[in-house]
N, C-alpha and C positions, 0 to 999 in steps of 0.2 A: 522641625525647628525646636531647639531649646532654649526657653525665654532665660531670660535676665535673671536674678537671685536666686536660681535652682544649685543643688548642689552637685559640683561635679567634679572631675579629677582630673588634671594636666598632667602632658608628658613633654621634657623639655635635655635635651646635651645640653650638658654644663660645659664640660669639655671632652671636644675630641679624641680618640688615641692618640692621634701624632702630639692634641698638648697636653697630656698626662705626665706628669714629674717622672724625670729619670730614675729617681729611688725604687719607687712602686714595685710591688712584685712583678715576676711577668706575666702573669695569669692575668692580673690589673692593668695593667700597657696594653695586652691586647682589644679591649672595651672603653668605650667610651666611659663619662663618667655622666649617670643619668640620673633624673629630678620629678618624680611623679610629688605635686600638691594635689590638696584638696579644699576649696574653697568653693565661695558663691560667683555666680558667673555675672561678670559687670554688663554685659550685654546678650541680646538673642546671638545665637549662631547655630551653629550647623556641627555636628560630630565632623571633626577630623579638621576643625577648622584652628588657626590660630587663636587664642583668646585672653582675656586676662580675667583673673579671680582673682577676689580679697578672702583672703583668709581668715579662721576665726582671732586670730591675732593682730589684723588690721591691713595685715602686707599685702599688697600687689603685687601676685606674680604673673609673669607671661608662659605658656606653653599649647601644646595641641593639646586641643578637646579630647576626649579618649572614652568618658564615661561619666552614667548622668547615676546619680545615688549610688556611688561607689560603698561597696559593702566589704568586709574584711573577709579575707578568702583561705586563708591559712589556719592551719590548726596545730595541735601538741603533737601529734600521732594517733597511733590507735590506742585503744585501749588495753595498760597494764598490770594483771590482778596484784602483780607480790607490792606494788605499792597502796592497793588497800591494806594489806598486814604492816607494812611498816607504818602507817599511817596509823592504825589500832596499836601497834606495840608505843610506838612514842607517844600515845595521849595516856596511853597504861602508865608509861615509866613518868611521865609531867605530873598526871592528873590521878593516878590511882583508880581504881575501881575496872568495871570490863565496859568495853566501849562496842 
């Protein structure tokens, strides 16, 4: 069970393929159009249940439960050395002296 004013993250179709705008690329036409929030949960429920959250900006949304202290999961990549040197050459050419 996850009570009430926990923080968690909805998954919700906005729209379907079939009502995606005819313009759209067709890479886009083929996927629905989808809506993950993240808010406080208005009441207890259950993962994978329907629910609604208020958001830190007030709104009420509705979608499926999905995830309770949703954490950000993506990164820059791995790491790049020649942009520590550009990173040293431009505080050189700004700021003068060796960095």
């Amino acid at each position: 069970m996850i009570k009430k004013n926990e923080w968690v993250q909805v998954h919700s179709i906005v729209l379907t393929k079939e009502e995606r705008a005819p313009q759209v690329p067709e890479d886009t036409k083929n996927v629905p159009l989808e809506m993950w929030v993240k808010g406080y949960l208005t009441e207890d429920a259950e993962m994978g249940d329907v629910v609604t959250v208020k958001t830190v900006t007030g709104r009420l949304v509705e979608g499926k439960l999905v995830q309770v202290n949703p954490t950000f999961r993506h990164s820059f990549g791995e790491f790049v050395p020649e942009i520590l040197e550009i990173d040293r050459t431009v505080r050189q050419e700004l700021f003068g002296g060796d960095y």
